[in-house]
VOTI-856460 format. One line per 10 residues: their letters; for each residue x, y, z of C-alpha. Coordinates in nm, 3 decimals, decimal comma. Each point is the difference from the previous one (the first is absolute). Layout:
# VOTI-856460
A> X Y Z; ...
//
This chain:
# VOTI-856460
XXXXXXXXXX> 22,444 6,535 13,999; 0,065 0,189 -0,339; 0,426 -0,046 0,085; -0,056 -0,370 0,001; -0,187 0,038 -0,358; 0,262 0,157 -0,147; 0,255 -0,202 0,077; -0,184 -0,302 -0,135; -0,063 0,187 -0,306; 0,360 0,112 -0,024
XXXXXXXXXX> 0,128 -0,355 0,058; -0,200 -0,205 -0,190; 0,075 0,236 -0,335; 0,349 -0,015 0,070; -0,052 -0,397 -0,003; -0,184 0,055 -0,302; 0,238 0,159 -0,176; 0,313 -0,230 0,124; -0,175 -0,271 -0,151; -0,101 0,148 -0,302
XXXXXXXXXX> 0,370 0,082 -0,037; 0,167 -0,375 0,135; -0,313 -0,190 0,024; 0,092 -0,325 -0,206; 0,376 0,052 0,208; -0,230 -0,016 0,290; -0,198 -0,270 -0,086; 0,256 -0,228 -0,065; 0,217 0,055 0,278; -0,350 -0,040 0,204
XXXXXXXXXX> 0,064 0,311 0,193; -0,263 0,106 0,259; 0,020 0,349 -0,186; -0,198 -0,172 -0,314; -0,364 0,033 -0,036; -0,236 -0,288 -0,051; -0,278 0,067 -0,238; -0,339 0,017 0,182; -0,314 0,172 0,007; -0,080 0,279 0,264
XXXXXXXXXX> -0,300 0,219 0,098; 0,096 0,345 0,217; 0,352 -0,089 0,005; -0,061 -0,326 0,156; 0,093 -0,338 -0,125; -0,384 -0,204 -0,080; 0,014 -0,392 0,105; -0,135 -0,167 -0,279; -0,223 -0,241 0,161; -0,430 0,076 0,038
XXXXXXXXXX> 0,029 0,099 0,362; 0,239 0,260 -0,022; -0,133 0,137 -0,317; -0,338 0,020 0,150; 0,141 0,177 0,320; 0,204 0,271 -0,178; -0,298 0,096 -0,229; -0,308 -0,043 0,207; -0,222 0,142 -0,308; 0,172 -0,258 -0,274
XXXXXXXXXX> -0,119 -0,022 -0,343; 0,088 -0,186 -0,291; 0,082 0,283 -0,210; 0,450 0,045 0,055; 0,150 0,309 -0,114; 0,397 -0,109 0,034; 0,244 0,242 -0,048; 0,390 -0,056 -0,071; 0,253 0,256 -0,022; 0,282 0,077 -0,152
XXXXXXXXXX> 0,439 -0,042 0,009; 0,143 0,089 0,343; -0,311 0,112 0,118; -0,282 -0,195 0,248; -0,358 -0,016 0,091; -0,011 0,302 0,233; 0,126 0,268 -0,252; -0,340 -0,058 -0,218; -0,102 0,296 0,228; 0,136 0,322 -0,102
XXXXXXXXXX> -0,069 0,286 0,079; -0,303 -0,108 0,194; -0,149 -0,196 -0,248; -0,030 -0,363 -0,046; -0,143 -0,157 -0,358; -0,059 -0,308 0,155; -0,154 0,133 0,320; -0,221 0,235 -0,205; -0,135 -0,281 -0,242; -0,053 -0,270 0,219
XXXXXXXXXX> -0,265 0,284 0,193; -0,130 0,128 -0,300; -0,055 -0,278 -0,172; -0,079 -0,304 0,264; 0,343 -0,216 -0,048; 0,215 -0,144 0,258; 0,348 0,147 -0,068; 0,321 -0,186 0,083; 0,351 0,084 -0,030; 0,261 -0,153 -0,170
XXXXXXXXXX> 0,392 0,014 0,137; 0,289 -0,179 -0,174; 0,373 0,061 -0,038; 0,021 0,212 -0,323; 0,409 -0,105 -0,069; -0,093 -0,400 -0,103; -0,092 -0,072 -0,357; -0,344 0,121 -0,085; -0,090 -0,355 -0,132; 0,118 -0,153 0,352
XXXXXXXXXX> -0,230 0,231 0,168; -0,228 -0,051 -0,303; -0,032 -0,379 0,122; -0,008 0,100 0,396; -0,306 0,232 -0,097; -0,185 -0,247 -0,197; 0,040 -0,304 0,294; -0,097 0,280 0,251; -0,326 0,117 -0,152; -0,127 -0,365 -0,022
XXXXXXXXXX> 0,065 -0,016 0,317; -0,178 0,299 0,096; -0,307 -0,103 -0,208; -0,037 -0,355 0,206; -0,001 0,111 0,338; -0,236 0,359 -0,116; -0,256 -0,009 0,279; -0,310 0,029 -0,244; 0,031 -0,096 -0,421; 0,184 0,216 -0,204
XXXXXXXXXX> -0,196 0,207 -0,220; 0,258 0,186 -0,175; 0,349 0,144 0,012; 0,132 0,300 -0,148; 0,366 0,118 0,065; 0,170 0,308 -0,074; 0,398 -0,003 -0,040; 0,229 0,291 0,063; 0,351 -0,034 -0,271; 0,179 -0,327 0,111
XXXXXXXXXX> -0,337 -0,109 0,125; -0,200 -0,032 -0,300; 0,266 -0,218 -0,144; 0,020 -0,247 0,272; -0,424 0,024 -0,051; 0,105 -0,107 -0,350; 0,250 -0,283 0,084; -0,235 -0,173 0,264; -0,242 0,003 -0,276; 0,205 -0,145 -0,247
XXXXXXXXXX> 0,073 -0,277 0,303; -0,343 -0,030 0,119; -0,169 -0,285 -0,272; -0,258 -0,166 0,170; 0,044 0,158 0,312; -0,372 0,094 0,134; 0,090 0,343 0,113; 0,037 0,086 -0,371; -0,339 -0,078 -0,068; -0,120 0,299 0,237
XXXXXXXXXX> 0,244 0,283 -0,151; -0,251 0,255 -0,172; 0,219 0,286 -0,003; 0,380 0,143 0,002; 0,121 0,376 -0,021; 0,334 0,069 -0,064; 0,146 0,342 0,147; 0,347 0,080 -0,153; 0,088 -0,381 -0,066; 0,299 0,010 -0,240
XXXXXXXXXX> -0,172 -0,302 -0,206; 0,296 0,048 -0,271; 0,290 0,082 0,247; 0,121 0,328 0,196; 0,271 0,227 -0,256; 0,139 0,092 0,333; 0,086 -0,343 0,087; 0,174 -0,046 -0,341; 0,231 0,272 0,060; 0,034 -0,088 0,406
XXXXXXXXXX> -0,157 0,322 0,166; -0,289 -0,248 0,131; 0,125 0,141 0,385; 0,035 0,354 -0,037; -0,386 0,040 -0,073; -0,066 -0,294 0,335; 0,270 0,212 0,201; -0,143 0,353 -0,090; -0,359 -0,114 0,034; -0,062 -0,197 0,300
XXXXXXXXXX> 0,078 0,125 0,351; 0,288 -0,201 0,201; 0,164 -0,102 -0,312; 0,311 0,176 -0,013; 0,213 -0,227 0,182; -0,036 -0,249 -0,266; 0,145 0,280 -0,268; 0,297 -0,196 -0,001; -0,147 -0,342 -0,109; -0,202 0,166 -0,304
XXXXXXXXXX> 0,284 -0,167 -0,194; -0,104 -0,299 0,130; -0,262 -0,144 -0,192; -0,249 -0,315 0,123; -0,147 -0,214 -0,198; -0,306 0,147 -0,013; 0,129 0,315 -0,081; 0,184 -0,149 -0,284; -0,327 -0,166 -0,123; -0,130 0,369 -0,025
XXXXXXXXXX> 0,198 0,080 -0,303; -0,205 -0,177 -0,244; -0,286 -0,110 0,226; 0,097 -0,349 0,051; -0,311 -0,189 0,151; 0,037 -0,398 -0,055; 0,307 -0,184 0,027; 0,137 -0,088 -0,349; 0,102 0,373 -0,046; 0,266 -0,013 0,282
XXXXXXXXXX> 0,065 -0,320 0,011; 0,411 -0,116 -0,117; 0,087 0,365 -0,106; 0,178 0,262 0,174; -0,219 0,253 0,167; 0,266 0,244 -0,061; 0,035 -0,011 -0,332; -0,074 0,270 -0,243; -0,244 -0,199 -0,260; -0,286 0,093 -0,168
XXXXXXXXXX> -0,363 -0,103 0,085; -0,017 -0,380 -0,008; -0,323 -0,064 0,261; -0,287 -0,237 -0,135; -0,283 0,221 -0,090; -0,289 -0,117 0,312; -0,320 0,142 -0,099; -0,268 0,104 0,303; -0,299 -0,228 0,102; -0,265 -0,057 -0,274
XXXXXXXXXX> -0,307 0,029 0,252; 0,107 0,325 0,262; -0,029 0,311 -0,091; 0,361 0,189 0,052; 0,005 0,392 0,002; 0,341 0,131 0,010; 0,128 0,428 0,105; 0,281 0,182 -0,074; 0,164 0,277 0,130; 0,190 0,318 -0,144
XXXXXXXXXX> 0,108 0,247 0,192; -0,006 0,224 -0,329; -0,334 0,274 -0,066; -0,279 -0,193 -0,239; 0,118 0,326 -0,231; 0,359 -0,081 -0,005; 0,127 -0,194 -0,327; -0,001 -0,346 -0,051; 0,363 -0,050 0,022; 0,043 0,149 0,321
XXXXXXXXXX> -0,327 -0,222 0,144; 0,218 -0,337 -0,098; 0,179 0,006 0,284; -0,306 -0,094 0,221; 0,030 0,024 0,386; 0,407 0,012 0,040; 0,029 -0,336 0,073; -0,247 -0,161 -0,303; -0,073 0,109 -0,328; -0,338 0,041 -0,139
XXXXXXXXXX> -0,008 -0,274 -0,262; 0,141 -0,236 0,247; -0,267 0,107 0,268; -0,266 -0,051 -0,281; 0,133 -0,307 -0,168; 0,144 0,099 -0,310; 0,269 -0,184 -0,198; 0,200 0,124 -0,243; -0,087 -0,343 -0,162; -0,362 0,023 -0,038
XXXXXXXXXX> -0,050 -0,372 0,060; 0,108 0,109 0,342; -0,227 0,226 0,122; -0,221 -0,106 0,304; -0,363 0,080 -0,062; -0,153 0,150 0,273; -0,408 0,091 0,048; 0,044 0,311 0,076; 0,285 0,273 0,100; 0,043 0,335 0,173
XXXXXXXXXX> 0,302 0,230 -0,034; 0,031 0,226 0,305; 0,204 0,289 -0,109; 0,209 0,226 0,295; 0,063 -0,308 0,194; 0,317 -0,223 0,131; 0,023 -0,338 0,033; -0,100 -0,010 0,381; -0,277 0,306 -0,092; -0,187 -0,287 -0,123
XXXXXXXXXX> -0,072 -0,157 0,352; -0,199 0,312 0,096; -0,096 0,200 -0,272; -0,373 0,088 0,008; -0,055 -0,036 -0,360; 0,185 -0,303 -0,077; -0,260 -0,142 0,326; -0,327 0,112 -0,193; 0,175 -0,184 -0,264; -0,008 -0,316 0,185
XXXXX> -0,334 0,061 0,168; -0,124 0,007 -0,367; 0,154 -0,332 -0,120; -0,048 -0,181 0,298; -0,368 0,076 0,037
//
């Protein structure tokens, strides 16, 4: 029934969005509003035991492709347009995909930590052995891909992570953050948004962790969030032994200047997107990376050229 459809579309990116907004308000006041970080597969929770795993993908392979999204967004939104990465590659290039779905307003290092413990999970109860995992991390995402990194020594499941790609992940903070027009771009951008417009002053915790790109605890810890301070994170560098690829958008031409390319996709610059500190000690070195001009922040979840990208690295 395509009405029914909707309407789970339209609520659960309103639900999205509310907890992107008051997620950690949520959390703690344990209201039945708040997400629980889990991993899903065509919209639909997976049980993390063999059985289960077995019975949702009857053709199973050890090869996961997991994909996590970004701020007030969720799972189902990686289609746009009519195109899926995840769905795509996991065809294309024999992987088992799985969805990630978390509430985007806690701390990026809490859901750092929930990540990490749930992908050790996930690796026990695979149905076959784990032959590799490769995940690809939409803005907010490919921080929290980061922070459970940073969280994960000795954890197995690290053992298996070949690859990462990075699509708009604002690895040195959001400029619209720091000046508090984070919402307008959410608000403007993603359908059933607008009722929130009057919480974009309202800032979550994970929002707030945007401004910089705060991924382990020690760079929010004892300081106000709030505060107008400079940019005091510890510098985490990316995993010695997977390759990381990392794309940026700007919705400028290729031809246009320089200057007016810096801006990046509205909502993250281009040296942020590619890792690039002003402080050169700073800078996080990636394999590769891929600048898709003419594009938005969300154009990057369905832009045919920025999929051939992937396709490439992944293969």
């Amino acid at each position: 029934m395509p009405g029914a459809i909707k309407i789970t579309k339209e609520r659960e990116a309103a639900k999205s969005v509310l907890n992107g907004i008051v997620g950690d308000y949520l959390e703690k006041k344990d209201n039945p509003l708040k997400i629980t970080m889990h991993f899903r597969y065509q919209s639909k929770p997976l049980k993390l035991n063999s059985k289960s795993l077995s019975k949702t993908y009857p053709t199973v392979n050890g090869k996961v492709l997991l994909m996590v999204h970004g701020s007030c967004m969720n799972d189902i939104q990686w289609t746009r347009k009519d195109h899926n990465h995840g769905t795509l590659l996991a065809k294309e290039l024999d992987k088992t995909p799985v969805y990630l779905h978390y509430n985007s307003g806690l701390h990026i290092s809490s859901n750092g930590k929930k990540l990490n413990n749930l992908l050790e999970e996930l690796v026990q109860n695979w149905p076959v052995p784990i032959e590799d995992i490769t995940i690809i991390g939409h803005s907010m995402g490919g921080l929290i891909v980061r922070s459970a990194i940073h969280y994960g020594e000795n954890k197995s499941w690290k053992t298996h992570l070949k690859k990462i790609v990075f699509l708009g992940t604002p690895h040195h903070g959001s400029p619209l953050e720091r000046i508090g027009n984070y919402f307008n771009f959410i608000i403007e951008s993603i359908p059933y948004a607008k009722p929130f417009a009057q919480l974009g002053k309202v800032r979550s915790a994970g929002v707030t962790d945007l401004r910089y790109g705060n991924i382990v605890d020690e760079d929010w810890l004892g300081k106000d969030r709030f505060a107008i301070k400079g940019d005091q994170r510890q510098h985490i560098a990316l995993p010695e032994f997977t390759d990381c690829y990392s794309i940026a958008a700007v919705i400028k031409n290729e031809k246009d200047t320089p200057y007016s390319q810096m801006s990046g996709d509205r909502l993250v610059d281009i040296k942020s997107a590619l890792g690039e500190h002003k402080n050169p000690s700073k800078n996080i070195l990636f394999n590769d990376t891929y600048v898709a001009y003419e594009n938005n922040h969300l154009d990057l979840l369905n832009d045919i050229k920025i999929y051939a990208k992937l396709k490439e690295w992944l293969t």
